[in-house]
Backbone as CSV, one residue per row, in Angstrom:
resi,resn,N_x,N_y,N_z,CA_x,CA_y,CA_z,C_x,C_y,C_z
1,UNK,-158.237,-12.936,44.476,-159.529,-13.174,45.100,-159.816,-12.111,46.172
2,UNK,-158.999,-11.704,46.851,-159.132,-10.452,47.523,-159.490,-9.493,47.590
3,UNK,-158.520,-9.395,46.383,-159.249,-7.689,45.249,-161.005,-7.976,45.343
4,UNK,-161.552,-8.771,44.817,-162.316,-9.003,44.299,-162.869,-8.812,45.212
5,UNK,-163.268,-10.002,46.705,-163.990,-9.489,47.944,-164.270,-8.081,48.441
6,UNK,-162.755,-7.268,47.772,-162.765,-5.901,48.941,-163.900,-4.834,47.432
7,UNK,-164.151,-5.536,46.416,-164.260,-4.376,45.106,-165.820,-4.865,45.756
8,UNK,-166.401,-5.943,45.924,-167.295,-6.000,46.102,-168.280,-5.713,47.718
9,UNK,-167.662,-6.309,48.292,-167.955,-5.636,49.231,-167.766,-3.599,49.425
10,UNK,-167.052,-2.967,48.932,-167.036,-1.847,48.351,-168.344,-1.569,48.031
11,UNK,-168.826,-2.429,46.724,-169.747,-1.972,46.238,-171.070,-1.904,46.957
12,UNK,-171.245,-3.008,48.087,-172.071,-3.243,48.368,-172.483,-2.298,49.456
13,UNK,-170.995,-1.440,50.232,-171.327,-0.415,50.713,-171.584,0.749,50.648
14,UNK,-171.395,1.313,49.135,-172.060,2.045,48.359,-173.330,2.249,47.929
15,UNK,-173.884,1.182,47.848,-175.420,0.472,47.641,-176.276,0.720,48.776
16,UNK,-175.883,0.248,49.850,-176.437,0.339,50.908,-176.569,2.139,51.375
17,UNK,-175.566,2.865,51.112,-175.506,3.968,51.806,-177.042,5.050,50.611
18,UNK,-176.595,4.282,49.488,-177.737,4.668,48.604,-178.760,4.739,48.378
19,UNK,-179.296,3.951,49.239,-180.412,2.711,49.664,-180.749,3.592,50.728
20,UNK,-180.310,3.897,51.513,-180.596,4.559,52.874,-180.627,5.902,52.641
21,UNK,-180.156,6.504,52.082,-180.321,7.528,51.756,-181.354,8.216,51.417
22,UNK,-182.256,7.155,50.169,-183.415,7.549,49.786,-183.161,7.944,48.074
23,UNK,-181.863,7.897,47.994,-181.110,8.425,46.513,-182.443,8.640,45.562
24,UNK,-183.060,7.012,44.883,-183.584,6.549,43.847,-184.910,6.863,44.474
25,UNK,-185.258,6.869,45.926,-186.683,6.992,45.957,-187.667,8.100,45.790
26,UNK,-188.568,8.057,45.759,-189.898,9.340,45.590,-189.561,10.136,46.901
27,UNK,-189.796,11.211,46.840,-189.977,11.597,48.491,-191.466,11.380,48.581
28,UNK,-191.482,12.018,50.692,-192.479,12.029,50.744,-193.835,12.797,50.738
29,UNK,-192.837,13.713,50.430,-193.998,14.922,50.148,-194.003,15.691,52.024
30,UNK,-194.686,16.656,51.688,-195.064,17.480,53.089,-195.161,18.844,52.861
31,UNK,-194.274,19.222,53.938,-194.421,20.982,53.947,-192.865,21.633,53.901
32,UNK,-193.305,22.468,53.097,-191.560,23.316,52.396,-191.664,24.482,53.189
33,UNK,-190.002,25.020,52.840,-189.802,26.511,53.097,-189.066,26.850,51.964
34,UNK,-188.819,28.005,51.274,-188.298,28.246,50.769,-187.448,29.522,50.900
35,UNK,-186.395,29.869,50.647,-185.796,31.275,50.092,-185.378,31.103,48.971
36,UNK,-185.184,32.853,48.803,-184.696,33.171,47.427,-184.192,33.791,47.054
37,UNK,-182.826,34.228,46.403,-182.762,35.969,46.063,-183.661,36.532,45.308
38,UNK,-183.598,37.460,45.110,-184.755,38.708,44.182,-184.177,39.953,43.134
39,UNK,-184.337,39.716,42.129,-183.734,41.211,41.328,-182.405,40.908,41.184
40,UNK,-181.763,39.609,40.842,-180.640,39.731,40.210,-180.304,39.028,39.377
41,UNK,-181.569,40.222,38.049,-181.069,39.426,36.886,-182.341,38.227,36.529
42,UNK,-181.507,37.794,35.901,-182.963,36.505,35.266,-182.575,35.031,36.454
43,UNK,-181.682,34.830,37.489,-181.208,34.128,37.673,-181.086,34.458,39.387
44,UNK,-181.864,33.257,39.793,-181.929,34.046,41.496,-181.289,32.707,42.086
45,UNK,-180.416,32.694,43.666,-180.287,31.392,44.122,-181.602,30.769,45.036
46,UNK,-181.773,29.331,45.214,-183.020,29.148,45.904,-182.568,27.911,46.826
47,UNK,-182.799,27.855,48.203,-182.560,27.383,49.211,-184.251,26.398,49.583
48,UNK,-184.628,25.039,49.956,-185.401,24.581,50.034,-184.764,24.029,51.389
49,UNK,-185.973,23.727,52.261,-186.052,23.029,53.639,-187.421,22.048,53.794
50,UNK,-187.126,21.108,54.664,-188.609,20.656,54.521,-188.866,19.403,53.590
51,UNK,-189.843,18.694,52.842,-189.882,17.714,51.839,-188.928,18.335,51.194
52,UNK,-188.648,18.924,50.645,-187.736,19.446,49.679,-186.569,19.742,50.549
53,UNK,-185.501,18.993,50.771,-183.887,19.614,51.226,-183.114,19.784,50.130
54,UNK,-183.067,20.895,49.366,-181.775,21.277,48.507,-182.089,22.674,47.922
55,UNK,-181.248,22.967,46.753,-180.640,24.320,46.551,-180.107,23.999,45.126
56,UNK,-180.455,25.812,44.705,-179.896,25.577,43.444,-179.764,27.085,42.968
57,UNK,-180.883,27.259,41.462,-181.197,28.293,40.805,-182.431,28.273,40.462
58,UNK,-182.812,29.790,40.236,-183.986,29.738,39.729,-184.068,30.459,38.217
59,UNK,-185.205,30.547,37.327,-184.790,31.285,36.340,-186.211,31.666,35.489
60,UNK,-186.072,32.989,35.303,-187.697,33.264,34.834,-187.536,32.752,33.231
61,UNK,-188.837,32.176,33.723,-189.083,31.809,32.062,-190.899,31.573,31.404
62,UNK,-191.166,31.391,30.125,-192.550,31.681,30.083,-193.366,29.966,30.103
63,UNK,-194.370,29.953,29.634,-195.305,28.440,30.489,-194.543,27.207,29.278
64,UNK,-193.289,27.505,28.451,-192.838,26.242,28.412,-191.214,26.308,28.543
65,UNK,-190.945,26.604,29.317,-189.603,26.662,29.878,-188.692,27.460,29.474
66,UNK,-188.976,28.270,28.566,-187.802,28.772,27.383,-187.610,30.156,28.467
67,UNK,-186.603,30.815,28.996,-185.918,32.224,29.047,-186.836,32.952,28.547
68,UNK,-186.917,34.033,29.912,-187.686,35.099,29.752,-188.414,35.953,30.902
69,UNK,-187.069,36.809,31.053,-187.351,37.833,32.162,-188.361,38.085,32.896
70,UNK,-189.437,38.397,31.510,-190.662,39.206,32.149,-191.498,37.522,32.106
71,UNK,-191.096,36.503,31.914,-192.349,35.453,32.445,-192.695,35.002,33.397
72,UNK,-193.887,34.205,33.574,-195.026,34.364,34.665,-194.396,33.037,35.476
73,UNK,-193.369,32.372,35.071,-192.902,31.137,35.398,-191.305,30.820,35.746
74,UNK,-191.004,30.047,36.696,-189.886,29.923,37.415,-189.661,28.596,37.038
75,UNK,-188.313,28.255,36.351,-187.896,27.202,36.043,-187.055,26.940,37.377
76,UNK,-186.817,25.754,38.665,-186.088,25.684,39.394,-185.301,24.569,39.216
77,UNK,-183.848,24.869,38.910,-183.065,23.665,38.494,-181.950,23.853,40.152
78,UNK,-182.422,21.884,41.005,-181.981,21.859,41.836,-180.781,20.849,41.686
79,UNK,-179.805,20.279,42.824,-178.962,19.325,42.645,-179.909,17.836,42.159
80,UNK,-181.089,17.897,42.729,-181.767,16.531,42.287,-182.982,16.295,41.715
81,UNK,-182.800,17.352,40.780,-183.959,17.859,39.585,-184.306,19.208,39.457
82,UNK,-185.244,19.120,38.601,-186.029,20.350,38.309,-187.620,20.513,38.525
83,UNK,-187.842,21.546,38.327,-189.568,21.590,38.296,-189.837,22.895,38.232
84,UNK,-191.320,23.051,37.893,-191.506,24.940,37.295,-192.728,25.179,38.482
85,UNK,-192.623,26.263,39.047,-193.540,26.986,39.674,-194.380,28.132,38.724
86,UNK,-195.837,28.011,38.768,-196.467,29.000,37.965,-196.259,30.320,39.349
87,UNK,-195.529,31.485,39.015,-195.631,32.692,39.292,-196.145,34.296,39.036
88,UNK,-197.731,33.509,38.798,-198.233,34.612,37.947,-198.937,35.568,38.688
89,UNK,-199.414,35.068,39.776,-200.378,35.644,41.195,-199.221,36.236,41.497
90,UNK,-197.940,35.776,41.883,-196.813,36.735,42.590,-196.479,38.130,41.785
91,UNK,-196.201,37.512,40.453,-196.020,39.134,39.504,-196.584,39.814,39.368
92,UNK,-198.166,39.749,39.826,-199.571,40.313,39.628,-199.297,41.476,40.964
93,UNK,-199.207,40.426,42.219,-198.854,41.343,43.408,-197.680,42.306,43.525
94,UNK,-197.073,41.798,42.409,-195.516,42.877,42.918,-195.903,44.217,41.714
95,UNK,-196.460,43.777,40.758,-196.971,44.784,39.455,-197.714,45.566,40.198
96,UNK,-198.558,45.236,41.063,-199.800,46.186,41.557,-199.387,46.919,42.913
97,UNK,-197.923,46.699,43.343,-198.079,47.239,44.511,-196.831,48.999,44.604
98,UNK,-196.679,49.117,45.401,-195.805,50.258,45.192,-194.597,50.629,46.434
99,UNK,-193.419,50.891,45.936,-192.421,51.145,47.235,-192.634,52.579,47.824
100,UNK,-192.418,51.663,49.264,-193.395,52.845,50.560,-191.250,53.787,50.367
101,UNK,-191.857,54.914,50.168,-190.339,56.002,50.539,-189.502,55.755,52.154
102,UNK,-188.967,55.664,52.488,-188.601,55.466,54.462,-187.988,56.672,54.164
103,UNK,-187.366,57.479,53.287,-186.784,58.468,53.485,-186.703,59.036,52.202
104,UNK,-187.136,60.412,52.165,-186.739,61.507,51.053,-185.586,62.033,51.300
105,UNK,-185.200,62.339,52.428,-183.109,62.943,52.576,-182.576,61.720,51.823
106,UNK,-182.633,60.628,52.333,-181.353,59.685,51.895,-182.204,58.947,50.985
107,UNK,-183.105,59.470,49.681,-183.529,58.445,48.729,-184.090,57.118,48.880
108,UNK,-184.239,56.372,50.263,-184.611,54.755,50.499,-185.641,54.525,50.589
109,UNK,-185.552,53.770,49.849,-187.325,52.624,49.876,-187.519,51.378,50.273
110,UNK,-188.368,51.175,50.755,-189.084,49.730,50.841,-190.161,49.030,50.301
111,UNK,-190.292,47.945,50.293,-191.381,47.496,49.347,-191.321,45.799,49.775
112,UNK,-192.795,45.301,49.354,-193.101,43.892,50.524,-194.389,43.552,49.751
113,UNK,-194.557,42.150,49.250,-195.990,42.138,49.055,-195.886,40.716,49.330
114,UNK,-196.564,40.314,49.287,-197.718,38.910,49.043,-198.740,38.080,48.241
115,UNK,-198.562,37.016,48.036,-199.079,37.109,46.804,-200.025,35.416,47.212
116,UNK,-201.157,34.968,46.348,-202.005,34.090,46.538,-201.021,32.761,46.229
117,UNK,-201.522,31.445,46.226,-200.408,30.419,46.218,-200.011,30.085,45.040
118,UNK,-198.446,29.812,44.982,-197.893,29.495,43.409,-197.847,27.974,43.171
119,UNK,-197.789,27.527,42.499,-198.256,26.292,41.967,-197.000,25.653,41.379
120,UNK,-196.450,24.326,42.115,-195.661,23.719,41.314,-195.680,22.575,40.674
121,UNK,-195.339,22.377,39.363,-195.799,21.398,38.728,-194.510,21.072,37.450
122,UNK,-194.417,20.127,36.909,-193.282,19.521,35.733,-191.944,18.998,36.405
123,UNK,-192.025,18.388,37.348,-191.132,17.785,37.532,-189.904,17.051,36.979
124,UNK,-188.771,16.930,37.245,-188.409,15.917,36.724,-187.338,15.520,37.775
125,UNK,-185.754,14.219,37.706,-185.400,14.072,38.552,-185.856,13.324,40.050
126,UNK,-185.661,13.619,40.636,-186.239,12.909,42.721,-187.675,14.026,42.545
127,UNK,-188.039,14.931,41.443,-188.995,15.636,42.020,-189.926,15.801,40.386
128,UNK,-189.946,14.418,40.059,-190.954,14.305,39.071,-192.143,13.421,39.984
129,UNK,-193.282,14.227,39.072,-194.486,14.064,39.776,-195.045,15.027,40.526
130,UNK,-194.399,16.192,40.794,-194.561,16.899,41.713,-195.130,17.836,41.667
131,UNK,-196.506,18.459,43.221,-197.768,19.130,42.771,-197.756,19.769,44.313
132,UNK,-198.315,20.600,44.330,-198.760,21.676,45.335,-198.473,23.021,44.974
133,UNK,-198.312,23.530,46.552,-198.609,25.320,46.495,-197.825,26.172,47.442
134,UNK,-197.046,27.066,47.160,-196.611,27.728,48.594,-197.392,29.507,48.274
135,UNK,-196.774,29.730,49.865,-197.286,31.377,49.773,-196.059,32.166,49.882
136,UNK,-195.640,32.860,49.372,-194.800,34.380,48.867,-194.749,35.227,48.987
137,UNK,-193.516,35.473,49.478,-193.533,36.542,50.626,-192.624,37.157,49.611
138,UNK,-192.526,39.342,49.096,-191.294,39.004,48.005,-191.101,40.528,48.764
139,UNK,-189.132,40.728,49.253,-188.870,42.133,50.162,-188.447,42.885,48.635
140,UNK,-188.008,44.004,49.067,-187.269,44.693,48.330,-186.624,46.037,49.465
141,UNK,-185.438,46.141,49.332,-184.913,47.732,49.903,-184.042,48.012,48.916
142,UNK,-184.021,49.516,48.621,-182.834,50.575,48.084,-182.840,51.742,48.343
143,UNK,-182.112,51.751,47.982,-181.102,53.650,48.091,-181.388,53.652,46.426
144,UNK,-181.997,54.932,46.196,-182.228,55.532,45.030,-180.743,56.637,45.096
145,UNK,-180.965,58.031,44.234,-180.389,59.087,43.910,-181.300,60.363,43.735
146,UNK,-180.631,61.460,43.815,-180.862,62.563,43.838,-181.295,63.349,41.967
147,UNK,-181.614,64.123,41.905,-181.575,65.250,40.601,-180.574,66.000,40.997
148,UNK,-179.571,65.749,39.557,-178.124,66.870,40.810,-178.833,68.283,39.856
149,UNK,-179.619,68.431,38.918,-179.928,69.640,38.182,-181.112,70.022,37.961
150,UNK,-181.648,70.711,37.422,-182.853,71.260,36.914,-184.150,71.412,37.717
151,UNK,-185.630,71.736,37.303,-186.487,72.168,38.625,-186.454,70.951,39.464
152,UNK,-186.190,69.572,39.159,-186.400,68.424,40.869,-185.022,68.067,41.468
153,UNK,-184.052,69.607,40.672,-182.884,69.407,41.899,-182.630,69.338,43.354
154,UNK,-181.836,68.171,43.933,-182.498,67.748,45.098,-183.452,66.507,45.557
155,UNK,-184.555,66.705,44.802,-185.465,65.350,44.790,-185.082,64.272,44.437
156,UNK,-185.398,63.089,45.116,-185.411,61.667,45.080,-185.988,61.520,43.738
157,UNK,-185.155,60.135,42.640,-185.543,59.873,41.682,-186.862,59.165,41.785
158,UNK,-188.131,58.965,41.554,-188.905,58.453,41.453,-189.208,57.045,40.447
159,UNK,-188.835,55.879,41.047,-189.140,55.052,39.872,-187.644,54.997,38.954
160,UNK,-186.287,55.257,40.068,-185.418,55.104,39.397,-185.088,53.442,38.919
161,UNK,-184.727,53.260,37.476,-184.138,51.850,37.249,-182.870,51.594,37.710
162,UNK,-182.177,52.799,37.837,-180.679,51.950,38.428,-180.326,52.369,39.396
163,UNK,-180.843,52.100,40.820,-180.618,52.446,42.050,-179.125,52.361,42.300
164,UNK,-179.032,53.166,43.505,-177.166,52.974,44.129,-177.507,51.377,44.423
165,UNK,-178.073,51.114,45.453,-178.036,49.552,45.712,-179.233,49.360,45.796
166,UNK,-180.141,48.199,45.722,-180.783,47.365,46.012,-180.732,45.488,46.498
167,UNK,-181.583,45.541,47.188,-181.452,43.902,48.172,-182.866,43.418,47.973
168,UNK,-183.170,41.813,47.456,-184.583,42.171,47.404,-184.271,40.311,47.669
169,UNK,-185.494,39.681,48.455,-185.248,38.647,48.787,-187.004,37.838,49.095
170,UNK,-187.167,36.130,48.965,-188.299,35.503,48.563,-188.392,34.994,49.551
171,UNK,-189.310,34.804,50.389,-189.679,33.252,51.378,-191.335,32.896,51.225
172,UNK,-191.117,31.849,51.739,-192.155,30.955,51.640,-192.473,29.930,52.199
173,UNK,-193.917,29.303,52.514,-193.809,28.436,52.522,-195.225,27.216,52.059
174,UNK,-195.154,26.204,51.913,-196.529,25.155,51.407,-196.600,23.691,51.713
175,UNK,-197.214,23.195,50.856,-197.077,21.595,51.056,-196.453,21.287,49.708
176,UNK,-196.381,20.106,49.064,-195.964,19.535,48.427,-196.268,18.373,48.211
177,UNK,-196.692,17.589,47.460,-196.577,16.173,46.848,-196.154,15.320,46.139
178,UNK,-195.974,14.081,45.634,-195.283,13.015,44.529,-196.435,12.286,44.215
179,UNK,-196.354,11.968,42.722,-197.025,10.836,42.461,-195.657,10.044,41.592
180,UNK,-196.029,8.399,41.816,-194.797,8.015,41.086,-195.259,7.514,39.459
């Protein structure tokens, strides 16, 4: 009979901590922040603050979820769901803009844009139902390379694809909502 008191009472403090927690419930919606990495790969990490507290991955993909680098859409799979952000205004801004040189000796660039609000929507998980908008902020820095030969020996690669390094990173921020 003991067992039994301590299995249940156990349980019941499990329940409770679950309960309080908010585990099973809707949130309440509000205002987010976000980060992100940038440029590595199809697969970035993403940090949420705000209605949204958690972290995960992100992953480009096109308007029905499937993989795909160049798509306009961010599948975000967190510890307590998923949901897709339309990112098509952001790719628009980063397509149209161009990295400012900081230096022709040492090859480095910078680059920064902004983009109109992205839209999240398809929930599923603690974050089905879920609708609003943030704004996007997207960095980029690298160290390019040189021409070790021919007439732009010397010159900075222009529009090189495989930089020595690059760092490129997302913030943001919006509201958010639930419907249940």
């Amino acid at each position: 009979m003991r067992r039994v008191v301590s299995a249940v009472a156990a349980a019941l403090a499990v329940a409770a901590v679950l309960v309080g927690s908010g585990a099973a419930a809707t949130p309440a919606g509000g205002q987010v922040q976000l980060w992100a990495s940038a440029g590595n790969g199809n697969s970035q990490h993403v940090v949420f603050a705000g209605a949204i507290g958690d972290y995960g991955t992100a992953v480009n993909v096109n308007k029905n979820g499937k993989p795909n680098p160049n798509g306009n859409y961010a599948k975000l799979k967190l510890t307590k769901g998923t949901f897709m952000l339309d990112v098509t205004a952001m790719n628009k801004a980063i397509n149209s803009g161009h990295p400012q040189v900081v230096s022709n000796t040492t090859c480095s660039a910078a680059f920064t844009s902004s983009s109109t609000p992205v839209t999240f929507f398809n929930g599923t998980g603690l974050y089905k139902g879920i609708s609003g908008t943030a704004n996007l902020t997207v960095s980029f820095g690298g160290v390019g390379s040189h021409y070790k030969s021919g007439p732009k020996k010397g010159q900075c690669k222009q529009g090189d694809q495989n930089p020595k390094a690059s760092f490129g990173f997302i913030t943001g921020q919006g509201t958010v909502s639930f419907t249940a």
